[in-house]
C-alpha positions, 0 to 999 in steps of 0.5 A: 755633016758634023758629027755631034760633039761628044763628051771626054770620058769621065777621069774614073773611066780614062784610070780604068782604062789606063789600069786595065791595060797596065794589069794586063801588061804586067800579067802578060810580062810577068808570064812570060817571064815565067815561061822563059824562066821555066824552060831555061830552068827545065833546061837546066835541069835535064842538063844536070840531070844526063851529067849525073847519069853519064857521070855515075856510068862513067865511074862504075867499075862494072862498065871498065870490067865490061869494056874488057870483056870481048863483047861489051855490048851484051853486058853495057846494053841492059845496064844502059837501058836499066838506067835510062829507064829508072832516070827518065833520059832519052837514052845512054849511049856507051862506045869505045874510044873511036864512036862505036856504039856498045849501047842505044835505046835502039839495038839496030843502031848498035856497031855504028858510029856515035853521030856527034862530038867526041874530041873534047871527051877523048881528052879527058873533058866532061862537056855539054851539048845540044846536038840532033842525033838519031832521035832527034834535036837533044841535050847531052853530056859526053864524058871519058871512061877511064881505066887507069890513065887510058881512056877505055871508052866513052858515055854519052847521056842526053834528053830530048828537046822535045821532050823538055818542051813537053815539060814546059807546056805542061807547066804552061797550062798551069801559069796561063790559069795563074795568069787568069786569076790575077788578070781577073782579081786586077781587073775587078780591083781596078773596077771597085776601085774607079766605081769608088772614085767616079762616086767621089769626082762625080764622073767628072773628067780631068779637065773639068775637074782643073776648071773646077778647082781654078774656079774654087781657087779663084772665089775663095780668094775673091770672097771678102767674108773669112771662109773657114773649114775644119775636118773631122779632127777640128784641123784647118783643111782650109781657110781664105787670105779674108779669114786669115786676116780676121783671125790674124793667123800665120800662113802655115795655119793649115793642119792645125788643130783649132786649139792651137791657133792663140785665139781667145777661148769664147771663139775656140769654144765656137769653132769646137762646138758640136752645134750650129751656132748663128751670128755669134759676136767675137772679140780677137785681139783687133778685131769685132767678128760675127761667127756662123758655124754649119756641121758638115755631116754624112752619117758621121761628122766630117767637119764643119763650114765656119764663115766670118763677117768683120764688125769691128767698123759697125761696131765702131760706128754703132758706139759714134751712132750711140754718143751722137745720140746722147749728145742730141738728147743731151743738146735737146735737154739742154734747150729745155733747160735753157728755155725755162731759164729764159722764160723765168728771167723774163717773167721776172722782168716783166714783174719788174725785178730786174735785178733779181733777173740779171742776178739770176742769168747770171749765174746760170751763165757761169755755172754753165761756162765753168766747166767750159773754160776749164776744159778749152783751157786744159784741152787743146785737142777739138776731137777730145775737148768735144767728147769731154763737153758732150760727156759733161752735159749726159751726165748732168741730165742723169744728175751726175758730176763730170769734172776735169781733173786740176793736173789734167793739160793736153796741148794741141798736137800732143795725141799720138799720131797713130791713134784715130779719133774713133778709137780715143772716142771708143776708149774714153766714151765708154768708159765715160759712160760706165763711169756716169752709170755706177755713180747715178745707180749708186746714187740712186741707191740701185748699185749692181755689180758683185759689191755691195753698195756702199754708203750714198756720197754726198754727189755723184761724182766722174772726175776725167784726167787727161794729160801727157807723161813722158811722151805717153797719154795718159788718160784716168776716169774715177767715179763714186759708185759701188766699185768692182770687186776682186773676183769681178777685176779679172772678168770686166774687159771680156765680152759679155761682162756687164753690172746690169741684168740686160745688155751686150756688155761689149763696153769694156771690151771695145776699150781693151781692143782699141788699147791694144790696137793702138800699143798701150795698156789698161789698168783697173784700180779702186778710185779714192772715192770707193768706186772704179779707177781706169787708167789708159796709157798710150805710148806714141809708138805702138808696143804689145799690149797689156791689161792688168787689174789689181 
């Protein structure tokens, strides 16, 4: 038959244990020390106390004047027993030099022989002795008497064993109820004590615990998401190797306060916020994140649960997803276009005017392959030669004027090597994008922003440089629109900065991070036309970042 299988003691229970027996034994060490301590000491002490005794008898010229007498014992007997019983002694014993009693605590034994050592005393020495004698096993001092320089006789003082052993039980009594108390008060701290821990290890044992953390250690290292925990204090109590990499956080992280981390202020202000907050977009220097914050509370706050999600690829995506479906709707009006253009050349051949009709195909043909020419011409790179002709045909459908700029020449192979298509489309995209927005708004006479519009231009106009100095690329979008004003140039890379009453504002942002992503810097500058200047240079190698505005 198998006995049932039953379950380790809880941790809390196995400490209890272990601190009940280790109370108990340091009690129980500790009062026997104590009572060795004290017998020896009460030892000690009689033993001092019978020297002084014989000492003083010893020295007493009433003694030496009795010695002489013819019969020392009826004077030394009642002093004797006068002194034994003023200090307490056993007895005191008075003999002349050969052990003749003069004195005892029992007259019968008086004229007999000391039973004991006397030779060291007879020598003059004062010495100490356990010996058992006539009232049993007792401590005793024996000392000279001295008359001059003869030894006239001898004073033996001494104490029972007995009696001493009286004294030390005694004083055990009080050191065993001593020894209860702290047993006791042991034994109640011990038990608060573990009743606290088993509330906080939830009367799990030592071995669940190990799998317990084996299996935290082991998802919070496996979990892509970024795990973040702040304490009550906002210190980092914990963070994963994902969170790490999101926030792009040295390893030593752990312990400090949230503020002294480098990150930008918007997401500091997230993490130190005492609410919830609920799929926040944040910009760190590299990345795109989506911030969940969760209090953890238990009648006070005692930190708070932060998980971070990487967008920065959606987001890249959703910006390809967006100037693919301008393109598209671009393409679809080009058709249109293309198509009423070809129904009029037909119409007025069929009128019979063909000269009109091929004067006028024509020259739709070569407006349209103006700025085709121009850009294969000066842009041998396909990624940006595309994006420029795509950009162009948006901006016509918005009635906005893209040109390339007369110095601009890219040979092919003459982009960095580092920089991914998907960042040159995000920095120049948007930027594009802005640009063709301030001229059709100012155009339309609907500018926003913090300056006021200024006088309508002849045509709105977005004029694209692109082309290499010294081995950097250098890439410039001027428009004609309203400009940024000076109390605006300092706010448009941070996220949520935008001219139109609605949007996400995340343009300008994106370009700054994939500037720095990639070692180069931004700058902002008033266009000749009035409008906004950018200017993005990147270096062929990567190289700290910077973002300067006027």
């Amino acid at each position: 038959m198998r006995l049932p299988r039953t379950r380790p003691r809880s941790l809390a229970g196995q400490l209890f244990a272990m601190q009940a027996l280790l109370v108990a034994a340091v009690v129980a060490g500790c009062a026997f020390f104590a009572y060795a301590s004290g017998r020896s000491q009460a030892e000690e002490t009689a033993a001092r106390q019978v020297r002084a005794a014989a000492l003083a008898m010893a020295g007493s010229p009433s003694v030496r004047e009795a010695i002489r007498t013819p019969d020392p014992s009826a004077v030394l007997q009642p002093y004797a027993e006068r002194v034994r019983a003023d200090t307490g002694i056993a007895f005191v014993t008075i003999m002349d030099p050969d052990g003749v009693r003069w004195t005892h605590p029992d007259p019968s034994q008086i004229g007999r022989s000391f039973i004991g050592h006397t030779e060291r005393a007879l020598l003059g020495e004062t010495f100490e002795e356990t010996y058992t004698g006539t009232l049993g096993p007792s401590i005793r001092v024996v000392t000279p008497v001295r008359d001059g320089d003869r030894i006239v006789g001898l004073v033996s003082a001494g104490i029972t064993v007995e009696r001493v052993s009286t004294q030390v039980r005694e004083q055990l009594g009080a050191l065993g109820t001593a020894a209860g108390v702290a047993l006791a008060l042991g034994a109640l701290g011990t038990y608060v004590i573990n009743a606290r821990l088993r509330r906080h290890t939830h009367g799990m044992n030592a071995r669940e615990l190990s799998r317990m953390h084996t299996y935290h250690e082991a998802t919070l290292h496996a979990v892509r998401e970024g795990l973040l925990m702040l304490d009550g204090q906002r210190r980092v109590a914990l963070i994963n190797d994902a969170g790490r990499e999101l926030l792009g956080l040295a390893p030593g992280s752990v312990g400090r306060r949230v503020d002294q981390l480098a990150l930008p202020a918007p997401l500091t202000g997230a993490l130190l916020a005492s609410e919830p907050r609920v799929d926040e977009v944040h910009l760190t220097a590299d990345r795109v994140i989506v911030v969940n914050t969760s209090p953890v509370v238990g009648g006070e706050r005692r930190g708070t649960v932060v998980t971070l999600r990487d967008h920065t690829e959606l987001q890249a995506l959703s910006g390809e997803l967006d100037s693919e479906r301008g393109f598209t709707q671009a393409l679809r009006s080009q058709a249109h276009e293309a198509a009423n253009r070809l129904h009029t050349v037909v119409s007025l051949i069929e009128l019979g005017r063909v000269e009109e009709a091929v004067d006028f195909a024509t020259a739709e043909l070569e407006l349209a392959q103006v700025l085709t020419d121009r850009v294969v011409g000066a842009v041998a790179e396909p990624v940006l030669a595309a994006l420029l002709l795509g950009k162009a045909a948006q901006a016509h459908e918005r009635g906005v004027e893209l040109v390339l700029a007369e110095d601009s020449l890219i040979d092919d192979g003459a982009l960095p090597r580092s920089l991914a298509p998907r960042d040159l489309v995000t920095i120049l995209g948007n930027l594009i994008d802005n640009a063709v927005d301030a001229a059709s708004e100012t155009a339309t006479g609907d500018a926003g922003g913090s300056v006021p519009a200024q006088r309508t231009p002849a045509r709105a106009l977005v004029t694209v440089t692109a082309r290499t100095e010294s081995g950097e690329l250098l890439l410039r979008v001027a428009d004609t629109g309203a400009g940024i004003g000076p109390d605006d140039a300092d706010e448009v890379f941070r996220r949520g900065w935008t001219t139109h009453g609605t949007g996400r504002g995340l343009g300008l942002a994106l370009v700054r991070q994939a500037v720095h992503r990639n070692g180069g810097e931004v700058t902002l500058d008033r266009a000749p036309g009035g409008g906004a200047e950018f200017t993005v240079r990147l270096p062929p190698a990567g190289r700290t970042a910077a973002v300067v505005a006027p």
